[in-house]
C-alpha positions, 0 to 999 in steps of 0.5 A: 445207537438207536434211530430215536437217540440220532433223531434226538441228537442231530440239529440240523442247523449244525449238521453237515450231511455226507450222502452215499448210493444207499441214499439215493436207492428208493429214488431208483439210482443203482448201486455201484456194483449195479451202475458197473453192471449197466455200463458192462451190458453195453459192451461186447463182449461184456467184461466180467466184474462190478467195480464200477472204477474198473469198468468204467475203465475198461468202457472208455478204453474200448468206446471212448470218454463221451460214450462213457458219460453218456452211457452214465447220463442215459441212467441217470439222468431222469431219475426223480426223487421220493421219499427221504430225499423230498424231505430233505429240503423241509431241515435247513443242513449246514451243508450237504456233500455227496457222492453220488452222481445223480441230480437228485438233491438238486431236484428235490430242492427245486420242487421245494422252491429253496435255494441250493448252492450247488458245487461240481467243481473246484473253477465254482467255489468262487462262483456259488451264493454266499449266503448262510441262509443258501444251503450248500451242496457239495458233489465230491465225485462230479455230477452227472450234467458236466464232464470234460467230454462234454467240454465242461470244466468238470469231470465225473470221477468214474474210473482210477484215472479220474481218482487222481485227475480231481485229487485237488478238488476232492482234496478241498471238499475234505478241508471244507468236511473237517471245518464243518466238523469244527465244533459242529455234527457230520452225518454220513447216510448211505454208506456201506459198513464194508465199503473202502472209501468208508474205511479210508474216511474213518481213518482221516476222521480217527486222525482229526479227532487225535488233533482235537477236533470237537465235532462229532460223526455219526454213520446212518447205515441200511445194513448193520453189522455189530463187528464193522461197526465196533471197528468204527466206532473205535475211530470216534464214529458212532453208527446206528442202522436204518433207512434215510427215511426212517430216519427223516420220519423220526426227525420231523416226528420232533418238528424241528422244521424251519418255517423258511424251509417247511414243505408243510400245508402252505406248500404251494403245491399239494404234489409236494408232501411234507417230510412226516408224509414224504417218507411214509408214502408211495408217489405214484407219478414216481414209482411208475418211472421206475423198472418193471420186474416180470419174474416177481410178478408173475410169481405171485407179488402185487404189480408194482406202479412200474408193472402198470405202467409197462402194460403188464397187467390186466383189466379186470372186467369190473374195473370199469365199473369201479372206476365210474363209481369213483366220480358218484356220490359213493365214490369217495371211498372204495373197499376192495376186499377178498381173500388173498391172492385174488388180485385186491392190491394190483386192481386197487393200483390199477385205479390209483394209477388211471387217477394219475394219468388224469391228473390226479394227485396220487400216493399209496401209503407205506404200511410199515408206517404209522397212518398220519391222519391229520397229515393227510387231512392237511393234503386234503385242504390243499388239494381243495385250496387249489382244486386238484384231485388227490387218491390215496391207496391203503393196502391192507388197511386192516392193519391201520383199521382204527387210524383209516376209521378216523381219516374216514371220518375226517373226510367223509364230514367234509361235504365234496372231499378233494381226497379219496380213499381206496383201501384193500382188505381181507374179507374175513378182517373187514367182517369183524372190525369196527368201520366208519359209516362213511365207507358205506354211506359215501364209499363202495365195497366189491368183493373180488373172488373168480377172474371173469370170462373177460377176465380170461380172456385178457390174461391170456392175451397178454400171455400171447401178445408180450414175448417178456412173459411168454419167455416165462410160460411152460410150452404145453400151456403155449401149445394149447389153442385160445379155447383150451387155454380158457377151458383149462384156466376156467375148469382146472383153476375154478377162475381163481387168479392165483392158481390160474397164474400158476397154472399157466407158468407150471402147469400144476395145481397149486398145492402140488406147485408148492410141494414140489418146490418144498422138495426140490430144497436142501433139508436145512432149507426145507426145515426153515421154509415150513417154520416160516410158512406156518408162522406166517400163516397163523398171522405171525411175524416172523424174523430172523432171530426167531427162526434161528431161536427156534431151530437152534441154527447158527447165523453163518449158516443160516445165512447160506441156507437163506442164499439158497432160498431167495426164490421161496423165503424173502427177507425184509426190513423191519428194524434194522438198526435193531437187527431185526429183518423180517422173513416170509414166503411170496404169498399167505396162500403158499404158507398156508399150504405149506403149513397144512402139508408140513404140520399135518401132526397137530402134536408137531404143530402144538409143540411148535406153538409151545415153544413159540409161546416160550421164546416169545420176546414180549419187548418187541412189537413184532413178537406181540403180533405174533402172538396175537396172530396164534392166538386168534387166526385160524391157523393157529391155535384154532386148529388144533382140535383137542380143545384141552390143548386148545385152552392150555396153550391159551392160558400158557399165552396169557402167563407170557403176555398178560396185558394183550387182550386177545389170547384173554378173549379167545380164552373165555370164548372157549371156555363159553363154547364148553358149557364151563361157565364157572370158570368162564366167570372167574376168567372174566373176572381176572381179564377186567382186574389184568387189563381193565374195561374191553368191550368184547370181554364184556359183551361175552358176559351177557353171553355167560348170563344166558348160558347160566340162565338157561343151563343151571339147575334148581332155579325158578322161572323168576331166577332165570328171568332175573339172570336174563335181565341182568344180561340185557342191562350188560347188552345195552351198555355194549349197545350204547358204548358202541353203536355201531357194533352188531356184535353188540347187537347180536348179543342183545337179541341172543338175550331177547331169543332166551327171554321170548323162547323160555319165557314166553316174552318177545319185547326185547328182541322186538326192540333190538331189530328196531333199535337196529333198523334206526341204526342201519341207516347211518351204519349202511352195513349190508352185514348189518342189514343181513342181521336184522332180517335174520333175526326177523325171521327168528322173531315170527318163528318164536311168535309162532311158536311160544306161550305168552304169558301175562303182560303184567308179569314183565313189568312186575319183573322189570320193575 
């Protein structure tokens, strides 16, 4: 079953909900197994296994009950809610049961300011609110603030023992569960397919559907299995895959929400988002609470809000500079950009999180969502409604260029915005994409690259001053003395973060790091691991079924392979309930390298484009990404360099994906580059009856007017005048679609440079430089600006240089 379809089936009114660990998870709750673990740690020596009922068990034998349910309540107990679970309160659900001990529903319900019956124990089913307008919260196995150690009536059903102590009362909630299913919808989230309780609720669910109850059940899982849940659904449960979130998103995309229950933009707080918000973003105040994990750190991952926190990361020497210019009239939007792996995201975070510790209201935005612009336009009216700060982070911003323009423009309207933005970027995107002239008039842009002097020095503090990482340091790098470490990180890694990091946990080059690594796996695993890499260093989006499509590897083993290279490929989500999981490696840069090494033979990587190409499933978004990346990223098709294998990749490309605009482009590029204007020409001509008007394709065609013009023989002067003239009418129209564009207006002075060196006539290029100086002050586009001072330049060597004809002449032929 499809998320969508759940979201367009479930009515919360009439659905009862079932919550299982998985829901609680993003909140940092532990799974059962981890909770065992936790519990395990504690004792000594440490029991084997991570059956919570066992350990548990073993833990009150040994300790006693009190230390037991403290040990729970120390894990649990200050656990916050994000995500979907602050969504939830925005439905108002027939009932919600739950088998979780934590107090995260009750909290989330809390900081929406609505009422929750909430019901730990069989002595509270006479005590609660009656009330259908008070949504009941039913707590099968206890909760975490009663126990009978504690001298509540209540017990928290942890070990084998409990199991039975509470059989009554979990008998009572199961009666309630089959009323709420009478004639009404039960939604069960968070359950694992393999779990035994599962099981054992699809066999009573199975028998209630044989005595003719009407409701209907539906199983919300995070990990789908095709087998598992055929056997499920065979008992009258239907299953679909996806995260609580996702699937909160998709429910308030349908705005079912209750106006009595809406946390939307009359919230009386701007820290509480509304459920589009709550599930697609990052609370700060929230992550930051959560565990640190060095290792992925230090191996080259962004620092999480939890790695701030914990003082594992380092002040960069700019930081400070930055952070000021957040409070001057440039300080409503900043752009960190940079090529990869220079430290953009965990600088960015950085700053988000210094906003917070000053009371700031912080988030980050999710980048698997989409960007709600008028939803974060709404947080801006609250926070300015009641005078709170607020910053939003987007990393990668390129990716929701066109959404995060359109914030910008929002905001940047607004005369003193109480929403911030700071965006993260590669450079080379940033240069060549269409941005808001509020970036440049009401923002910053800083450009990381080399870790400072200061920058240095702070990094191997930090080495030194916490044991946790020196625990992860090579010894000949600790044995250096200060001097040498900064000698050795400034001279062998040219101050570049990423290699510096390497440099200091291995000792190596990167290159060489990576190729080490490359060998030390199995053949099978190697073979994956470049597949993988050079995909993803195209700008591909590589999955799971596309791997095993192109290697022809069978699941199960596959799946083996994938155990055995947790340290080098990471799998993801993309869409789970499609099956679809997402593969990369820990870093671009290592898949770059990996992809330079291991696809050295530019007939092995033409090969692997080509059947790319051939196994393209163009349903899927992920897959037009991929092909929009190979068609356009350097690592991709660019590399090659026989341009014949370049253009027939290209036209292979197009046969498979007709409709995308970016492989046409690069086409015709190519095709322009060559000299070969003909078939430039009929290459253009198809693309706009394909895929109608494009501003690029249509700005190459002024391009085609000058290479015929100046190119084609047998033509008079006047001819090839006319021609340029032709292409300065196609310029313009570029010009005036998009002013802002330079590309647009490079092509314009590129017409106005063959007008004035071949025919003597410099008006046009004067026009455009001072069309440009008018623009440049909205724009503030220091690219921009950089443009127009080249192109003066290239006017006084022209001026210099070229014989002026007639000034009766131009108005002839213009005429």
């Amino acid at each position: 079953m499809e998320l969508s379809e759940l979201a367009r089936t479930i009515e919360p009114a009439d659905t009862a909900l079932l919550l299982g660990a998985g829901a609680a998870i993003p909140s940092g709750a532990p799974t059962g197994a981890a909770l065992a673990r936790h519990l395990a740690e504690q004792l000594s020596p440490p029991p084997d296994g991570d059956d919570l009922a066992e350990i548990a068990g073993i833990f009150e034998n040994r300790v006693g009950r009190k230390d037991l349910v403290l040990a729970v309540r120390q894990r649990l107990s200050d656990l916050e809610p994000t995500g979907g679970m602050l969504a939830l309160p925005a439905f108002k659900w027939k009932a919600i049961y739950s088998t979780n001990f934590d107090r995260l529903v009750e909290k989330a319900y809390k900081l929406a300011s609505v009422d929750l019956n909430v019901i730990r124990t069989n002595y509270e089913f006479s005590s609660g609110s009656q009330s259908d307008d008070v949504v009941p919260l039913y707590k099968i196995h206890g909760c975490v603030s009663k126990d009978v150690a504690l001298g509540d009536h209540a017990r928290m059903v942890l070990t084998e023992f409990d199991y039975e102590e509470v059989e009554k009362y979990r008998q009572a909630l199961f009666s309630s569960l089959q009323l709420q299913m009478m004639g009404g919808t039960t939604l069960i989230i968070g359950q694992s397919l393999a779990d035994a309780h599962l099981r054992d609720l699809a066999k009573r669910v199975g028998a209630l559907r044989l005595e003719g109850v009407p409701g209907r059940i539906f199983l919300l899982v995070y990990q789908y299995d095709a087998d598992r849940a055929k056997l499920l659904e065979q008992r009258g449960i239907q299953v679909a895959a996806g995260t609580l979130e996702e699937f909160l998103f998709q429910l308030s995309s349908r705005q079912l929400v209750a106006d009595s229950r809406a946390v939307a933009h009359t919230s009386e707080s701007p820290e509480t988002l509304p459920p589009n918000l709550a599930t697609s973003t990052t609370v700060v105040s929230h992550a930051s609470g959560l565990a640190p994990n060095i290792t992925r750190l230090f191996n080259g991952s962004p620092a999480t809000y939890a790695d701030i926190h914990h003082n594992l990361t380092i002040q960069r020497h700019r930081e400070n500079v930055l952070f000021e210019a957040q409070n001057g009239r440039r300080g409503y939007f900043l752009v960190l950009g940079g090529a990869a792996g220079v430290g953009k995201t965990t600088l960015a975070r950085r700053l988000i999180y210094r906003r917070h510790t000053e009371r700031f209201v912080t988030w980050e935005h999710k980048n698997e969502y989409p960007l709600d612009v008028q939803g974060w336009l709404g947080m801006e009216a609250i926070l300015r409604r009641d005078n709170r700060q607020g910053m939003l982070l987007i990393d990668d911003c390129a990716r929701h260029l066109s959404t995060v323009n359109r914030l910008v423009d929002g905001l940047g309207k607004i005369a003193r915005p109480f929403l911030r933005i700071v965006v993260t970027v590669n450079s080379s995107q940033w240069k060549s994409r269409p941005k808001s002239p509020f970036f440049f008039s009401r923002g910053t842009f800083e450009r990381l690259s080399l870790l400072a002097d200061g920058d240095l020095t702070s990094l191997i503090n930090l080495v030194d001053q916490k044991v946790e990482i020196r625990n992860l340091v090579e010894e000949d790098f600790l044995r250096l003395g200060f001097k040498d470490k900064v000698r050795r990180l400034r001279e062998r890694c040219s101050s570049e973060m990423y290699v510096c990091l390497k440099n200091i946990f291995h000792t190596e080059q990167l290159d060489t790091i990576v190729l080490r690594e490359f060998a030390e796996l199995d053949d099978d695993a190697q073979e994956i691991y470049r597949y993988v890499a050079a995909i993803q260093a195209m700008g591909g989006k590589v999955h799971r079924q596309l791997v095993l499509r192109l290697l022809q590897v069978e699941a199960g083993g596959f799946f083996n392979l994938l155990g055995r290279m947790e340290d080098v490929v990471s799998e993801e989500d993309i869409k789970p309930r499609m099956g679809l999981y997402g593969l990369k490696t820990r870093h671009d840069v290592i898949a770059e390298t990996i992809a330079k090494y291991k696809f050295a033979d530019e007939g092995e990587l033409y090969r692997l484009i080509e059947r790319l190409i051939d196994g393209l499933n163009p349903t899927e978004y992920i897959e037009l990404e991929t092909a929009r990346g190979m068609a356009a990223h350097e690592m991709g098709i660019q590399r090659l360099t026989d341009r014949g294998q370049r253009e027939a990749l290209l036209r292979r490309l197009i046969d498979v994906v007709p409709a995308e605009r970016t492989p046409r482009r690069r086409l015709i590029r190519l095709l322009l580059e060559d000299g070969r204007y003909d078939q430039a020409d009929q290459a253009i001509r198809v693309a706009r009856r394909e895929i109608g008007k494009d501003s690029i394709i249509k700005r190459y065609q002024a391009t085609l007017l000058i290479g015929r013009a100046e190119t084609t023989s047998g033509l008079l002067d006047g001819d090839r005048f006319a021609m340029l003239l032709e292409a300065g009418r196609v310029a313009r129209e570029c010009v005036a679609h998009a002013p802002h564009d330079r590309y647009n207006y490079r092509v314009l002075a590129d017409v106005g440079i063959a007008m004035a060196q071949g025919h003597g006539r410099g008006e046009l290029l004067a026009e455009t430089i001072d069309m440009m100086r008018q623009v440049e002050t909205e724009v503030a586009d220091p690219d921009f600006v950089r443009d127009r001072r080249d192109l003066e330049s290239t006017q006084r060597r022209t001026e210099a240089a070229a014989p002026r004809l007639p000034e009766m002449a131009w108005a002839d032929i213009d005429e």
